[in-house]
C-alpha positions in Angstrom: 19.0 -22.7 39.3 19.4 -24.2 36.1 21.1 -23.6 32.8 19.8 -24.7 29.3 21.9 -24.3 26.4 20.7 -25.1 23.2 23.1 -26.9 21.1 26.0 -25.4 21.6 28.8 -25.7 19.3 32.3 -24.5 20.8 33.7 -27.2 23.6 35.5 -24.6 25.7 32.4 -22.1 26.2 30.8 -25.3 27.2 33.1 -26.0 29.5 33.5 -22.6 31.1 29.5 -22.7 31.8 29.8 -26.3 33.4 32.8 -24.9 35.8 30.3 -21.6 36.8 27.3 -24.4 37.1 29.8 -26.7 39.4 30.7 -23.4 41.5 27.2 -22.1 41.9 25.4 -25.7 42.8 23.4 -24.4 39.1 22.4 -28.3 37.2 23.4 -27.8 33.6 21.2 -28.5 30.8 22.3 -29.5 27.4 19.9 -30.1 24.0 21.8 -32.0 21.7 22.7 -31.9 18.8 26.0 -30.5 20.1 29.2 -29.2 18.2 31.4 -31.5 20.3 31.8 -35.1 22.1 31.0 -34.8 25.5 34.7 -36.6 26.3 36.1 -33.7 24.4 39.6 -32.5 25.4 39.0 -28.6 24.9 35.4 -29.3 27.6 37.5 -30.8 29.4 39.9 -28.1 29.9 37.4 -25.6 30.2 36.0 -26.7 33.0 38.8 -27.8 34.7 38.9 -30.3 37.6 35.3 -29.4 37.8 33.9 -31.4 35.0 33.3 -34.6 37.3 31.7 -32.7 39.8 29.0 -31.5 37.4 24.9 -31.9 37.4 24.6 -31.8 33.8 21.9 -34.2 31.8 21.7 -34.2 28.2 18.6 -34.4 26.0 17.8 -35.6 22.3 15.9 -32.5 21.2 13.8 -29.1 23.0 10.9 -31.2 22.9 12.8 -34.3 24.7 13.5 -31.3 27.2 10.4 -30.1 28.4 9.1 -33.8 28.7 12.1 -34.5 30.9 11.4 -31.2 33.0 7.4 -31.2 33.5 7.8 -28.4 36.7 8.0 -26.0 33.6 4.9 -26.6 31.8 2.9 -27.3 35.4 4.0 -23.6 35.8 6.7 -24.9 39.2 9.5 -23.8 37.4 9.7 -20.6 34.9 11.7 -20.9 31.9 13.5 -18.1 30.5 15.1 -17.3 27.0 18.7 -15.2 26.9 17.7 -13.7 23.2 19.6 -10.5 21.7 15.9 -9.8 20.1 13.8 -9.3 23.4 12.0 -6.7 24.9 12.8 -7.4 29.1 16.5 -7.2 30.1 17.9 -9.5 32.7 17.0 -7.5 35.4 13.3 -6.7 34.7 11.9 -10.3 35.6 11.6 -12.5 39.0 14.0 -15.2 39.1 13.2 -18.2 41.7 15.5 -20.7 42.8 14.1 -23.2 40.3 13.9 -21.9 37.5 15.9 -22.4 34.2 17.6 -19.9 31.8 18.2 -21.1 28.4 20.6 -20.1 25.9 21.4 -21.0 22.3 24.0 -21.7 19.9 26.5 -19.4 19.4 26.5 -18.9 15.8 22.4 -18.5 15.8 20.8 -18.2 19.3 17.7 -19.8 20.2 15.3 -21.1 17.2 12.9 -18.0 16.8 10.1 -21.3 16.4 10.8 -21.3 19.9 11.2 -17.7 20.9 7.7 -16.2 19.1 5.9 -18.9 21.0 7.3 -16.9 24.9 8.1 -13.5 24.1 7.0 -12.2 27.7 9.7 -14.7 28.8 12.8 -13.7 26.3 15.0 -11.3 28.4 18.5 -10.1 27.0 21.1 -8.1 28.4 21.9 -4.8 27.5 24.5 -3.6 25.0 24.8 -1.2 21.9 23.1 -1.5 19.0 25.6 -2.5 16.4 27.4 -5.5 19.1 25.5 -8.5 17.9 25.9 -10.0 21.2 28.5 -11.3 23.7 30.6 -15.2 24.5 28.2 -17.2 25.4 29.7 -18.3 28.6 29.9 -14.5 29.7 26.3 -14.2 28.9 25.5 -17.2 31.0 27.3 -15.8 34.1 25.8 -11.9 33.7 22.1 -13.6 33.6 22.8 -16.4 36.4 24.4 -14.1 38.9 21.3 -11.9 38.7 19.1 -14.6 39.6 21.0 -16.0 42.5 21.4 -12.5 44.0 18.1 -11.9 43.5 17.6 -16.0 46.0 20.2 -13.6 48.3 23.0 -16.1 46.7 21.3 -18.8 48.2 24.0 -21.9 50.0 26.9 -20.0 48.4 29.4 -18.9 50.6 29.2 -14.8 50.8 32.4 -14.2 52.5 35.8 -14.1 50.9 39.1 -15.5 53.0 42.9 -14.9 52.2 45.0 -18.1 52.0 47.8 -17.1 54.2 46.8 -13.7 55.7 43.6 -12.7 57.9 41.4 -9.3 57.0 41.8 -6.6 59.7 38.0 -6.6 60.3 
């Protein structure tokens, strides 16, 4: 799988999503311009031990994106938009194990410019009407969960172990 965010602005939601990315095998997308260095303390943090472990590749715009990633517009790879605006939740779409989920900033989401131009593709997740929306690293690990239990969690491991004591069965 793979996780686009949009410039995002706040170093430590960055840094959770790159930690979920390292323990999911998910490469981590990131369109600049971003609200923090990349050598940031607070990323850093965030993620952890994690952060050196990462697949993450930056890009100089959406445009310098989609260039990068051609399997999208060859139609290889799907691309979905996490949007508080669309019609499809989460659930209600296919997710395959290449595909990418993007999100945006979190003071503004994803440019409508980009969202009008793929509505059938704009999926959001559920929640009342008058929360405008939820942390954006939450978000990220509601909509990527669903789409690596619909793969059947795919080269993750799918059974828990205690450190010092065995399960009875």
């Amino acid at each position: 799988m793979n996780i686009v965010l949009h410039q995002p602005e706040i170093p430590s939601n960055t840094g959770n999503i790159g930690r979920t990315c390292v323990a999911t095998g998910t490469h981590l997308h990131l369109i600049e311009p971003l609200g923090f260095s990349l050598n940031e303390k607070a990323l850093k943090r965030a993620g952890m031990d994690y952060w050196h472990e990462l697949d993450v590749t930056t890009y100089i715009n959406y445009r310098d994106f989609l260039d990068k990633n051609p399997a999208i517009e060859k139609g290889s790879a799907h691309l979905f938009f996490a949007t508080t605006k669309a019609h499809n939740t989460y659930c209600d779409v296919a997710y395959s194990p290449d595909d990418y989920i993007m999100f945006g900033k979190e003071s503004a989401g994803i440019p409508e410019e980009i969202l009008i131009e793929h509505e059938d593709d704009c999926i959001r997740i559920p929640m009342l009407k008058d929360t405008r929306s939820l942390n954006l690293s939450n978000s990220v690990c509601v909509c990527l969960y669903e789409a690596l239990r619909q793969n059947d969690f795919a080269d993750l491991t799918k059974e828990g172990a205690l450190h010092h004591l065995k399960w009875r069965s």
